[in-house]
N, CA and C atoms as a LAMMPS dump frame, in Angstrom:
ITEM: TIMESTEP
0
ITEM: NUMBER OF ATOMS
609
ITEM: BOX BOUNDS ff ff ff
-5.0000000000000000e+02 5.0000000000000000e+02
-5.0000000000000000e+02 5.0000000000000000e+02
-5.0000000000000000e+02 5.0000000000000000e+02
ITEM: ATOMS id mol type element x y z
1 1 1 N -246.291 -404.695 370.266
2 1 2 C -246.617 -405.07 368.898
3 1 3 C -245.956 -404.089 367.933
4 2 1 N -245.701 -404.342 366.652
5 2 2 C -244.917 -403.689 365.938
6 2 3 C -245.897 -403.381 364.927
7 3 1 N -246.13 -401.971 364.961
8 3 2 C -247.286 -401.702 364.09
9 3 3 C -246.255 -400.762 362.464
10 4 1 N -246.332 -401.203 361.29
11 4 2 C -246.179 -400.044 360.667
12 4 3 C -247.092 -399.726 360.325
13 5 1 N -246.908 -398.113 360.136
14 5 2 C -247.276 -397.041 359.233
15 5 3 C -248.149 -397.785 358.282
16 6 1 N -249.347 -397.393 358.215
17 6 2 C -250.193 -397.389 357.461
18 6 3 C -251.399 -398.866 357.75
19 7 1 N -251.214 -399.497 358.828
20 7 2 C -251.409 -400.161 358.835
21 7 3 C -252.188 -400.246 360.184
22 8 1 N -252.672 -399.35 361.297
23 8 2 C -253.178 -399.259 362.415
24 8 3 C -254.633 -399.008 362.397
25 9 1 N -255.114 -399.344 363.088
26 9 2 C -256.886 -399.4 363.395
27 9 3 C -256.863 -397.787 363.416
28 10 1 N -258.224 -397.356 363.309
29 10 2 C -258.481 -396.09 363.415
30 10 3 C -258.692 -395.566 364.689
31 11 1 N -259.381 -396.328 366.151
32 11 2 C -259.521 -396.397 367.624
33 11 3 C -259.72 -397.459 367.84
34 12 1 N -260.385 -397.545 369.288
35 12 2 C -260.253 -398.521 370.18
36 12 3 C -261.293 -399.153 370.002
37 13 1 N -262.106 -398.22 369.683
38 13 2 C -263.561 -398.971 369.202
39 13 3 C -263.953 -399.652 368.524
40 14 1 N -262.968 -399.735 367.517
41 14 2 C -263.381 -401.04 366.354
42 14 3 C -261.87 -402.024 366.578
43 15 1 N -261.047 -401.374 367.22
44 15 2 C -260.161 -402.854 368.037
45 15 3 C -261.174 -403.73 368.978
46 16 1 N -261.604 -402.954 369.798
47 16 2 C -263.311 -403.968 370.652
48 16 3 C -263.96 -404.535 370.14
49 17 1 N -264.509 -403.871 368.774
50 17 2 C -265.482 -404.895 367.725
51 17 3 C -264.838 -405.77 367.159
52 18 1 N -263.387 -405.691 367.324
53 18 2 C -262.636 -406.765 366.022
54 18 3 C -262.914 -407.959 367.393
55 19 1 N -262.502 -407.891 368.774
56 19 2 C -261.943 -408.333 369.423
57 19 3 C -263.234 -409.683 370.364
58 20 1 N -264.352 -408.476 370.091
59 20 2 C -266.392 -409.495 370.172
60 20 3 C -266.022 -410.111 369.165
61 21 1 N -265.941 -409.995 367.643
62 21 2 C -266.138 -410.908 366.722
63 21 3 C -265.216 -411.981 367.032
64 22 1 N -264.102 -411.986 367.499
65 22 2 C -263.59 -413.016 367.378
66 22 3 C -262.72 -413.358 369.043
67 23 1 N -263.804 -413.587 369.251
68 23 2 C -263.669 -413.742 370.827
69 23 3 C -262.726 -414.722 371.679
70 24 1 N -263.169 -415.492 370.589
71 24 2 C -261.752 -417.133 371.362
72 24 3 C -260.187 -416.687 370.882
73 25 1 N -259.716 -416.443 372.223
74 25 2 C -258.372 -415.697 372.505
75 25 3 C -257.306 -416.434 373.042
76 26 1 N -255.96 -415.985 372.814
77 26 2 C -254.766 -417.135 373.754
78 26 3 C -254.343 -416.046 374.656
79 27 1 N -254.651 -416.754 376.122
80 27 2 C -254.04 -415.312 377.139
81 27 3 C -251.947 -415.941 377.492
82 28 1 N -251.283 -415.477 377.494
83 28 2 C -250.214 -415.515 377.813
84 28 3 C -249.295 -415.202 378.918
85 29 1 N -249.264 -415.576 380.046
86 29 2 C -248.713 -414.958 381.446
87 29 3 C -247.147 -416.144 381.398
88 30 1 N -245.822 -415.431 382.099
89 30 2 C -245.073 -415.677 382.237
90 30 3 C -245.017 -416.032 384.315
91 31 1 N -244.145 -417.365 383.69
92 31 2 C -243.818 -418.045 385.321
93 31 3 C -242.516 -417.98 385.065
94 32 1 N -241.965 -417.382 385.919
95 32 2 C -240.252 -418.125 385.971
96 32 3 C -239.588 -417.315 384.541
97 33 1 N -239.824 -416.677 383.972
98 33 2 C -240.033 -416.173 382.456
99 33 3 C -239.656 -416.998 382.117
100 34 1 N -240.624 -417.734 382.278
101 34 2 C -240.97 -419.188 380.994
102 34 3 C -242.581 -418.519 380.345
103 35 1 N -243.018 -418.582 379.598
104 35 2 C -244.201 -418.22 378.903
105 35 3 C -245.252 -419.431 378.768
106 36 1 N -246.64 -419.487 379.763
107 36 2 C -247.343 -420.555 379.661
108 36 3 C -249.171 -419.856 378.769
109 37 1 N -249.638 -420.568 378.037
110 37 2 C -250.687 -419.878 377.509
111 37 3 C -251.937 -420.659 377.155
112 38 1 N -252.907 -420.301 377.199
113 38 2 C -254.113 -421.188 377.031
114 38 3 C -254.984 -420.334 376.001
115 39 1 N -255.755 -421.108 375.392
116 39 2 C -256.75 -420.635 374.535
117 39 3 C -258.131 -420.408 375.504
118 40 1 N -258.445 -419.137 375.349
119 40 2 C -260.247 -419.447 376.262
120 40 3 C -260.676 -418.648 375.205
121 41 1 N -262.308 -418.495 375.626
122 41 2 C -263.443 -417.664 375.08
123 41 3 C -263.632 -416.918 375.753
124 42 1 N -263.975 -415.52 375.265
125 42 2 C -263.569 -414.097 376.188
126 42 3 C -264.971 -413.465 376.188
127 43 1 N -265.411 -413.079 377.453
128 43 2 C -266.019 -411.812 377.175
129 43 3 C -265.549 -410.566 377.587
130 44 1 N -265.89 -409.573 376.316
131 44 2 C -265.968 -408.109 376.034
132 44 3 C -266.237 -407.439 376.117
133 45 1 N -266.098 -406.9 377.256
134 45 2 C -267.074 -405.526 377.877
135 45 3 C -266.483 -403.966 378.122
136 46 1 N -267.061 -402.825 377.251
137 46 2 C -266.611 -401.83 377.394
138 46 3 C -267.561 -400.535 377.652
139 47 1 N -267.523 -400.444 379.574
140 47 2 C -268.158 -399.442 380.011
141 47 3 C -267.255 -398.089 380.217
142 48 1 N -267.427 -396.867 380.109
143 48 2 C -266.811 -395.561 379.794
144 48 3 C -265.442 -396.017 379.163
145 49 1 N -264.214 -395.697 379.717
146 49 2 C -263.205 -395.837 379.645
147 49 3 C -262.557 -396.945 380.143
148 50 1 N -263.279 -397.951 380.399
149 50 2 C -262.793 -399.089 380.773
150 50 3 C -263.086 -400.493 380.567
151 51 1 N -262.431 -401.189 379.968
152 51 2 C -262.318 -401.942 378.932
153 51 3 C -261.894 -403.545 380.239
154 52 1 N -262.626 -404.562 379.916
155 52 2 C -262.408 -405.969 380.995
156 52 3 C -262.804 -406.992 380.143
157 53 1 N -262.098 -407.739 380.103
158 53 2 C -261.877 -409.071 379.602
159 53 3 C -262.082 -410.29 380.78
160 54 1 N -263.652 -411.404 380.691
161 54 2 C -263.42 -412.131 381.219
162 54 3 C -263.64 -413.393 380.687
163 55 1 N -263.047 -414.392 381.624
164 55 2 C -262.923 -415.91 381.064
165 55 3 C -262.692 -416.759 382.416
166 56 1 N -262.587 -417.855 382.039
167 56 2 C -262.351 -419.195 383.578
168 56 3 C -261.531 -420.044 382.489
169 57 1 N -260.674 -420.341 383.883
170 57 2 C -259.621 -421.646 383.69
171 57 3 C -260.242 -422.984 384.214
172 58 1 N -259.605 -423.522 383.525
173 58 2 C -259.679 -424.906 384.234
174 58 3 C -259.309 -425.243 385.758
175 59 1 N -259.882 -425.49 386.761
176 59 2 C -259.331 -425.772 388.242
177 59 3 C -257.765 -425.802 387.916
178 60 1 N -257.776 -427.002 387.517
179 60 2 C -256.237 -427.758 387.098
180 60 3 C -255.27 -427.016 386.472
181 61 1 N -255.896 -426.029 385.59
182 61 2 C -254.67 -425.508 384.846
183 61 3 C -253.665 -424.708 385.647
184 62 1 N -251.991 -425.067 385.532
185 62 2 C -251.477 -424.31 386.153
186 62 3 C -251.262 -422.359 386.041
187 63 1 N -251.936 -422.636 384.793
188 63 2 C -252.177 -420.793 384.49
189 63 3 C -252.742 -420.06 385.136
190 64 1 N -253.683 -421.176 385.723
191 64 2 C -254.954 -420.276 387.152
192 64 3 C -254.058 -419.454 388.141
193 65 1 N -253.099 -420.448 388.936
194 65 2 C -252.519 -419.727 389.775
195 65 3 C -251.138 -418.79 389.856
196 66 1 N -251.222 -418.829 388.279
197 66 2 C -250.404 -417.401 388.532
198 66 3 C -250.549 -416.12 387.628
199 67 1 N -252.375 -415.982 387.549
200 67 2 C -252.463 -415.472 386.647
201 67 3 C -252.893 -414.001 387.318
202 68 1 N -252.423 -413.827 388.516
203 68 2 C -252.663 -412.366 389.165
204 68 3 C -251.024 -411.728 389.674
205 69 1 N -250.067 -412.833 389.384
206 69 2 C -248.824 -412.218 389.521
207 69 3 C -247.999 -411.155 388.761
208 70 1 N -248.221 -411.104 387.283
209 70 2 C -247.512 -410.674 386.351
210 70 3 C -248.834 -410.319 385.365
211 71 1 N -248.49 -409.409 384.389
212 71 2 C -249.06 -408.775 383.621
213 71 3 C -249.225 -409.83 382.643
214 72 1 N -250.568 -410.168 381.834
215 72 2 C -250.699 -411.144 381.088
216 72 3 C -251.08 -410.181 379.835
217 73 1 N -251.083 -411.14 378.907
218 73 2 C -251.303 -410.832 377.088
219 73 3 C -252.328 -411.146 376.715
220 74 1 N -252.967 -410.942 376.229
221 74 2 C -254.471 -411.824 375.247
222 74 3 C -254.212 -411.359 373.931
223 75 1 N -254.5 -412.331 373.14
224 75 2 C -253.987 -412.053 371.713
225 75 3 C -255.394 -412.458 370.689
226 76 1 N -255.93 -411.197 370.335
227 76 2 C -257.287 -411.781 369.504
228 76 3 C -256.813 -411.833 368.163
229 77 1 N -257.139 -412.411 367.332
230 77 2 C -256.429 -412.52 365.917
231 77 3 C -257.235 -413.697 365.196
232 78 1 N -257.768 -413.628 363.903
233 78 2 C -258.533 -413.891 362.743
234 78 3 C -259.096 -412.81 362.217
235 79 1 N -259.367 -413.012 360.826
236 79 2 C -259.036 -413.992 359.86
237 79 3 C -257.571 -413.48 359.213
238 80 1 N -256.908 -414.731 358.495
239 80 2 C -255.657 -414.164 358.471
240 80 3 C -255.54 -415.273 356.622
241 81 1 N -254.61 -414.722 355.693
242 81 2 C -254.191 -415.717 354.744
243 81 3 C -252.888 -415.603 354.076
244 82 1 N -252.338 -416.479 353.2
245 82 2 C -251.197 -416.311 352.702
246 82 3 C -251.472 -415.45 351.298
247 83 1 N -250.701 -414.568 351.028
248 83 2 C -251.085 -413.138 349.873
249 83 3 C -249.19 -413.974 348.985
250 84 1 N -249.883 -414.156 347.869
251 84 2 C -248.772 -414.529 346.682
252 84 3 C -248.041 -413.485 345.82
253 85 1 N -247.101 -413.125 345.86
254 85 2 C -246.522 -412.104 344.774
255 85 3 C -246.903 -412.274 343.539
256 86 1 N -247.674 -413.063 343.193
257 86 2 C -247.772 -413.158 341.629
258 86 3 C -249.043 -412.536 341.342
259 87 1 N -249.719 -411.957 342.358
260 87 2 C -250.536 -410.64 342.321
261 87 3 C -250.025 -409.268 342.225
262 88 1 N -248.932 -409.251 342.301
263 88 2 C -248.288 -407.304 342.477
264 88 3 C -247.689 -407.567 341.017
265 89 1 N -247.36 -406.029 340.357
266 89 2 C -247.103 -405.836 338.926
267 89 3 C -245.659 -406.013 339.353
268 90 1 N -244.696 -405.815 340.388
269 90 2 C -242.953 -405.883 340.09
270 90 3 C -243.047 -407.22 340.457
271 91 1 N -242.488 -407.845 339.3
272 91 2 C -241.622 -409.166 339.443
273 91 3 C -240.575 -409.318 340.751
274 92 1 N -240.508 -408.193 341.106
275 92 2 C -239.166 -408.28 342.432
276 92 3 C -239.894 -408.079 343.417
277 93 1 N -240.863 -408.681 343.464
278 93 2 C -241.376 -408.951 344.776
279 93 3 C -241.387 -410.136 345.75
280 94 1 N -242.137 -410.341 347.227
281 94 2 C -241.942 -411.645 347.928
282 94 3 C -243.356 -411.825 348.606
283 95 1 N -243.997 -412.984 348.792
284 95 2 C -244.863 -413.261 349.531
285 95 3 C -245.042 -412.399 350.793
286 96 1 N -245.972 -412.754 350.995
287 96 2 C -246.193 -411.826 352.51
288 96 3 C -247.745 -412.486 352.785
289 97 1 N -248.159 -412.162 354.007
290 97 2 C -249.27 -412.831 355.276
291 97 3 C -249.811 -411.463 355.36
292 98 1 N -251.565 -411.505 355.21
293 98 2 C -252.42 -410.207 355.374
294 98 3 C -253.002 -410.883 356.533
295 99 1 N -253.295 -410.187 357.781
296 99 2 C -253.905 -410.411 358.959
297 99 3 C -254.716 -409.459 359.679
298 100 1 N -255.531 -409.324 360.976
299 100 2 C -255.57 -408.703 361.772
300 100 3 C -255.493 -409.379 363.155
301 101 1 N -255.047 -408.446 364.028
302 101 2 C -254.535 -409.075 365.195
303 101 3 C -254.41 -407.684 366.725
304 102 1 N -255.171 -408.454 367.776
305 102 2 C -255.232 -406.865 368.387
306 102 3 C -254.666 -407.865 369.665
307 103 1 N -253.656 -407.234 370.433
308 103 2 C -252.878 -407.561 371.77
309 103 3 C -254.058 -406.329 372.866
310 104 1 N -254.056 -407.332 373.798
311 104 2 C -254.511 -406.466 375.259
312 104 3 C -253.636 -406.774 376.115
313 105 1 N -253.487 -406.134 376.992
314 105 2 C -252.162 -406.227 378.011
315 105 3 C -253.238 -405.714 379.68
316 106 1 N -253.136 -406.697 380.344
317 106 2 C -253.512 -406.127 381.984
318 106 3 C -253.284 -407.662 382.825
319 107 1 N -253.675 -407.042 384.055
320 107 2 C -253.302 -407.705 385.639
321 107 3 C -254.51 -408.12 385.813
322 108 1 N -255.141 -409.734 385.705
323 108 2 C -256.25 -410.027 385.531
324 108 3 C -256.424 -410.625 387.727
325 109 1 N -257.568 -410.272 388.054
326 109 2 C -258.655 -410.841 389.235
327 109 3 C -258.835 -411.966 389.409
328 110 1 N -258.91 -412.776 390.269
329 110 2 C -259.767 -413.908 390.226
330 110 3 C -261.08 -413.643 391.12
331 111 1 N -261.806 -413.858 390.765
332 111 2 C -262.991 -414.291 391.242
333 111 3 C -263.26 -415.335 391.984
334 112 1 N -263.542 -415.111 393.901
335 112 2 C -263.559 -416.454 393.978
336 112 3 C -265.247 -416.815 394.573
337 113 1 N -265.204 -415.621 394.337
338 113 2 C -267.017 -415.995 395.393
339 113 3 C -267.798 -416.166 394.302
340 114 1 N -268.587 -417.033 394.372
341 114 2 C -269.969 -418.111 394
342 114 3 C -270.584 -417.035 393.025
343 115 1 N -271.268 -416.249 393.882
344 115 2 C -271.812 -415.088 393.114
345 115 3 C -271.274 -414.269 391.833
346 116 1 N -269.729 -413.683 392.282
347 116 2 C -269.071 -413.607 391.172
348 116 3 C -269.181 -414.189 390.136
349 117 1 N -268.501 -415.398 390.305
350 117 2 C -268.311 -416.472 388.991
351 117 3 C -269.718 -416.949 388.38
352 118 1 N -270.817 -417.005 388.904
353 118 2 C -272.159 -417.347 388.26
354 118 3 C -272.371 -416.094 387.618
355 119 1 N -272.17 -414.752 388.039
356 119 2 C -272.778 -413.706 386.912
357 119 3 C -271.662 -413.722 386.003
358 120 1 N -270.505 -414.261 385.749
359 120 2 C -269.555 -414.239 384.511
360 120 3 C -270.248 -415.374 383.793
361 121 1 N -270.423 -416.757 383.943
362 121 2 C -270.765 -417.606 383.358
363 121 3 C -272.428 -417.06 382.869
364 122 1 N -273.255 -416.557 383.333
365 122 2 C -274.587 -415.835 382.53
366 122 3 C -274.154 -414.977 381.88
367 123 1 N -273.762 -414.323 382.05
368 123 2 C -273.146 -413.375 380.751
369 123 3 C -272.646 -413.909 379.966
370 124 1 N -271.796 -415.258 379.876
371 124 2 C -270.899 -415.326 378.9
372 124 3 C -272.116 -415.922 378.257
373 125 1 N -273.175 -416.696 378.626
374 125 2 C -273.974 -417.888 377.952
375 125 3 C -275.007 -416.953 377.143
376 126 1 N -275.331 -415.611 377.903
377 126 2 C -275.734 -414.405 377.046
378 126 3 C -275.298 -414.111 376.053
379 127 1 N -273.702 -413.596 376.024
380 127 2 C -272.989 -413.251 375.124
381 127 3 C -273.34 -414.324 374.254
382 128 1 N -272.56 -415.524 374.791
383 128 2 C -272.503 -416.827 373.206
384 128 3 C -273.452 -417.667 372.828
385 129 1 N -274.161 -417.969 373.759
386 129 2 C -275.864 -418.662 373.441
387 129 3 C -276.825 -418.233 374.016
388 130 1 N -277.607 -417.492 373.639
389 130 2 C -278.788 -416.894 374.685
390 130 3 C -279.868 -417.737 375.401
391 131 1 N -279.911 -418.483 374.348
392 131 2 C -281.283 -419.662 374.174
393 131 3 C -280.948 -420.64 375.254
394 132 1 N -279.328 -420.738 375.578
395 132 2 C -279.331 -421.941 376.578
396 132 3 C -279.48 -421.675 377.818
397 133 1 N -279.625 -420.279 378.333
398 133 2 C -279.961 -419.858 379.381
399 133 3 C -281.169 -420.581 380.171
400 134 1 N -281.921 -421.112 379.15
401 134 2 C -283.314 -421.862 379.45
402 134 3 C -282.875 -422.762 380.26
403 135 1 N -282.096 -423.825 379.709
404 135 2 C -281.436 -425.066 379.898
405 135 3 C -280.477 -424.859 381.008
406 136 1 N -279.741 -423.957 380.942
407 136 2 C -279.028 -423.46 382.254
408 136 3 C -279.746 -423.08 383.786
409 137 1 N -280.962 -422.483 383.585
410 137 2 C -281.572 -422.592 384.766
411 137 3 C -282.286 -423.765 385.274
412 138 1 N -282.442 -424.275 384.378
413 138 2 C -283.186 -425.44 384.916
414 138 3 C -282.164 -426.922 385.445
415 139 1 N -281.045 -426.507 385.291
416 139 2 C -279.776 -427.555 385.466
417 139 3 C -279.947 -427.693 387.435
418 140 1 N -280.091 -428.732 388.063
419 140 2 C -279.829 -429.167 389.334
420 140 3 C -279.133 -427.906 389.89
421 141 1 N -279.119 -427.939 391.695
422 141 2 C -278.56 -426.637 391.625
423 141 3 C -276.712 -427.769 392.453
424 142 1 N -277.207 -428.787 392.599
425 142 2 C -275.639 -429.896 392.437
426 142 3 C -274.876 -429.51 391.204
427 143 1 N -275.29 -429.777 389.987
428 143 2 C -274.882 -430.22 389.605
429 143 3 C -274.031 -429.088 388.883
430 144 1 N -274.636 -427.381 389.107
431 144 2 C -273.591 -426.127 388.866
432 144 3 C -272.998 -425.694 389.94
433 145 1 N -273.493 -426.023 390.868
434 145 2 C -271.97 -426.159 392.302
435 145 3 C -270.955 -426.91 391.817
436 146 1 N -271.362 -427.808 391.365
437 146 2 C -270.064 -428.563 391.52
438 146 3 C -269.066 -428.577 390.202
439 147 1 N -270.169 -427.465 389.046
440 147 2 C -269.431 -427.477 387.617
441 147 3 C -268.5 -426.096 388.201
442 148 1 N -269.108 -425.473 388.918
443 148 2 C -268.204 -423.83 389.278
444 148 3 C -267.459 -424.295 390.253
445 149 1 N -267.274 -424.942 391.154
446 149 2 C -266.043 -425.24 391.785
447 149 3 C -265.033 -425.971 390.851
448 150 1 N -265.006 -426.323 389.599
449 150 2 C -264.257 -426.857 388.707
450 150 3 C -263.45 -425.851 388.327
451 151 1 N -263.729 -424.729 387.851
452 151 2 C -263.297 -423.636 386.996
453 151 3 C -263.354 -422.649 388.023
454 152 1 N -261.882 -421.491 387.71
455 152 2 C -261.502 -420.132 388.264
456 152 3 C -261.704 -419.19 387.467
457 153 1 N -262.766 -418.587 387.762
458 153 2 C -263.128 -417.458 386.935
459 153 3 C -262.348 -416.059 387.239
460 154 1 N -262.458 -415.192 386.232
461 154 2 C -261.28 -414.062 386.59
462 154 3 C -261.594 -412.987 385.653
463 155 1 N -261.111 -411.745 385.908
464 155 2 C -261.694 -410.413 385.243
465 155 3 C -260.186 -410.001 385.008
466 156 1 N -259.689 -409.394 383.445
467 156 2 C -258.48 -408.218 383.392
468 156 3 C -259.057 -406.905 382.62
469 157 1 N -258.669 -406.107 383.711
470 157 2 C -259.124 -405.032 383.091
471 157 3 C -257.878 -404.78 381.819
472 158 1 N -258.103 -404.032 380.972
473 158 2 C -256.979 -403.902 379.725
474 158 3 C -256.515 -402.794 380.37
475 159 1 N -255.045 -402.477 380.461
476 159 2 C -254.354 -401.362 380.701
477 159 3 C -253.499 -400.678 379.147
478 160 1 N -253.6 -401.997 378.336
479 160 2 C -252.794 -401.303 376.913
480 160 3 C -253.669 -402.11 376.345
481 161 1 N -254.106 -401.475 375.095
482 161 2 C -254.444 -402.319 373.807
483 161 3 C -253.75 -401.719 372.4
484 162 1 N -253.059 -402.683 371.582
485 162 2 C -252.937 -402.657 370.429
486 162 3 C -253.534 -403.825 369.515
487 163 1 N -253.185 -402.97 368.125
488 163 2 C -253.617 -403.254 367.142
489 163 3 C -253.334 -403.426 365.696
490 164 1 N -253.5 -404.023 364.747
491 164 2 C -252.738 -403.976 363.622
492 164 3 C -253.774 -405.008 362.56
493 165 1 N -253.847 -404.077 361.635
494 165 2 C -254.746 -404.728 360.26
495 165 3 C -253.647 -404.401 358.984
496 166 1 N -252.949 -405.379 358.885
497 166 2 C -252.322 -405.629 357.779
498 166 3 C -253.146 -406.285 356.21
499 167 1 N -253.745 -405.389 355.853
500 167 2 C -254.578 -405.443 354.293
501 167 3 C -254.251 -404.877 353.175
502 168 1 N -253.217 -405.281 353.187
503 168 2 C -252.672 -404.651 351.112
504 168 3 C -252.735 -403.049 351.007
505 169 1 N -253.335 -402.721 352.284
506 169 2 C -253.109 -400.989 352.114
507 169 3 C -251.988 -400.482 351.225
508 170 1 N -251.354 -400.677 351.586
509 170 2 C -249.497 -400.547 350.545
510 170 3 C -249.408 -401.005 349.569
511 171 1 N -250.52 -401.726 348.139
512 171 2 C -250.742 -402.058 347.329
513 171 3 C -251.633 -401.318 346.648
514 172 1 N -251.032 -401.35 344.944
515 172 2 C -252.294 -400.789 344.251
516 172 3 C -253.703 -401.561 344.266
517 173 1 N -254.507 -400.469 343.456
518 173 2 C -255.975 -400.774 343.507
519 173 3 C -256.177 -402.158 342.679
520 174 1 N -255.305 -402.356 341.382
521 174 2 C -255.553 -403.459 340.634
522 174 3 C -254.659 -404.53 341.51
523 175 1 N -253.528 -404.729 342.102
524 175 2 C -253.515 -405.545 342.66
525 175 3 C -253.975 -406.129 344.167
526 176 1 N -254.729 -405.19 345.244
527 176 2 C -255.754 -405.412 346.01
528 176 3 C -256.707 -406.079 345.283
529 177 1 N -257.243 -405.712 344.014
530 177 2 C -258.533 -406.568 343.434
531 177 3 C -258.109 -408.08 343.072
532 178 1 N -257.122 -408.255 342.532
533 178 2 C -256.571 -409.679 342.447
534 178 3 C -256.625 -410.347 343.476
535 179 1 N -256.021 -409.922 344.642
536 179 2 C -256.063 -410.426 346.053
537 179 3 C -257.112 -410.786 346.48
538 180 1 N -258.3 -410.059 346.588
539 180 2 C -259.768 -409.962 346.857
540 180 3 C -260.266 -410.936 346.212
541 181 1 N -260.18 -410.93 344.684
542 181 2 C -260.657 -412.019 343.251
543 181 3 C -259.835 -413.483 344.224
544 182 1 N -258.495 -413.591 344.571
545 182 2 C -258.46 -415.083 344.676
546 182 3 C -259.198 -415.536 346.094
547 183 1 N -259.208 -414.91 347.331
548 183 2 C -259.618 -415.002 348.26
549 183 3 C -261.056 -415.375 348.481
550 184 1 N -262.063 -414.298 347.77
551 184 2 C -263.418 -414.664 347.723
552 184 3 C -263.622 -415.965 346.767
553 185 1 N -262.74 -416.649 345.636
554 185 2 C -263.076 -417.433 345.036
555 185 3 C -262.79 -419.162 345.212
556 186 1 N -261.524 -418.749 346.519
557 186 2 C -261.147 -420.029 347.176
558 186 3 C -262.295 -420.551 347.967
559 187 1 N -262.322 -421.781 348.349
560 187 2 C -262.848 -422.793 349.204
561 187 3 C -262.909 -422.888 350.468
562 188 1 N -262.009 -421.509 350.881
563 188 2 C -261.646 -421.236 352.117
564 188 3 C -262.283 -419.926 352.949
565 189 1 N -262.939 -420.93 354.05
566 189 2 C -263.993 -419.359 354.865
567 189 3 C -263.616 -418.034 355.158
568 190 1 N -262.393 -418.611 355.84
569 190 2 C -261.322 -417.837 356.413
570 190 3 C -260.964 -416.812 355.784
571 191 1 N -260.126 -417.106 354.424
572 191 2 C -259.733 -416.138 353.117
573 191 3 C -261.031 -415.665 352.574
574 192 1 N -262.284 -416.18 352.493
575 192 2 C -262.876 -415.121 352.605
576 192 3 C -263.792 -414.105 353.484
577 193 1 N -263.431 -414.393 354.375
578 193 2 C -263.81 -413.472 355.727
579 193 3 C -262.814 -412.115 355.627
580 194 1 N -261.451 -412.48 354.791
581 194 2 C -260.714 -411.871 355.225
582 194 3 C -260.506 -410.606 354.035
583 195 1 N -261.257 -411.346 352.868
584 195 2 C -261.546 -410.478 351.6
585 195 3 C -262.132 -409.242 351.982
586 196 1 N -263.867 -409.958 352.802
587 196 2 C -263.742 -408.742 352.842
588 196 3 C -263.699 -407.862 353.973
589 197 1 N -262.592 -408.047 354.67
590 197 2 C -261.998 -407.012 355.424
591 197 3 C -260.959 -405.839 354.444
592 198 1 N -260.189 -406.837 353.434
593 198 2 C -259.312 -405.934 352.703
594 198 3 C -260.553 -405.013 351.793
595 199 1 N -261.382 -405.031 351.482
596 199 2 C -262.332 -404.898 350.408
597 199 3 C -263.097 -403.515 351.253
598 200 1 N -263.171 -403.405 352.755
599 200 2 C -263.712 -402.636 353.422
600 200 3 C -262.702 -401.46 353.794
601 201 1 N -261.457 -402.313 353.955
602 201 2 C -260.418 -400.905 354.453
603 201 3 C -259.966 -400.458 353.609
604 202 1 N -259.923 -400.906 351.965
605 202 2 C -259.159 -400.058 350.658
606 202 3 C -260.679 -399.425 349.858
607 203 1 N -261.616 -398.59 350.68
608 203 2 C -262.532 -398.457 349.513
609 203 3 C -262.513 -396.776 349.228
């Protein structure tokens, strides 16, 4: 990732928190260096120094089986918007895109035993719905055999993580506030989710 100057997370620790909040991720593994990628929902877990990302594929997907060959990508990233020059005081300026976006890089596991893959899927239903856990135990014990033989569950531990919060840092204070002013006042969740991220890192 190409980070400039002035523009990098402070640690790893709030790359992790960026990375829980916005959990639905595109992992990226190369076949053939051809580049194949899927969107999943991740869980985030960071015990001492070691940082694991897990998720399940689809049986079918061909990403399953080659996703312990080569070093894969996960790319967490929201909220993001388009920033207009007609907020900065030099007329000689150009549009530009304010984002955040954190890359993990590792050699992800599969999981193939029963046991495995049922404590990833409770955790994840922990992590993302707690309440359905109810509903989850009480499901046939057919009818989650036969939903977990569907899906390949799998663990990557992170061996690199980067990061990058691109927020008007490199802008004055009156034109960060313009930015902020159109963002929180649009119609759009997103732009303002993303307000106030700029609103938190220029204070």
């Amino acid at each position: 990732m190409y980070i400039p100057n002035g523009f990098q997370f402070d640690n790893d620790d709030e790359k992790v928190a960026f990375m829980k909040q916005y959990s639905f991720a595109t992992i990226i593994t190369t076949k053939d260096n051809f580049p194949i990628a899927t969107q999943l929902p991740f869980l985030v877990e960071k015990n001492s120094d070691k940082l694991v990302l897990s998720s399940h594929f689809a049986l079918a997907n061909e990403q399953a089986k080659i996703i312990t060959e080569n070093i894969s990508l996960v790319i967490f990233t929201e909220p993001h918007a388009y920033i207009s020059p007609k907020h900065y005081e030099k007329r000689e300026s150009v549009p530009t895109w304010d984002y955040i976006a954190v890359h993990a890089y590792g050699k992800a596991k599969i999981l193939d035993d029963e046991t495995s893959k049922l404590k990833i899927l409770e955790r994840m239903i922990h992590f993302y719905e707690k309440d359905y856990l109810q509903q989850w135990d009480g499901l046939t014990e057919k009818f989650r055999t036969g939903m977990m033989r569907g899906i390949v569950a799998f663990e990557l531990e992170v061996s690199d993580l980067q990061g990058q919060k691109k927020l008007s840092q490199n802008k004055t204070v009156v034109e960060r506030d313009r930015i902020i002013e159109q963002l929180e006042n649009g119609g759009n969740t997103v732009e303002k989710d993303l307000a106030k991220y700029i609103r938190e890192e220029n204070k």
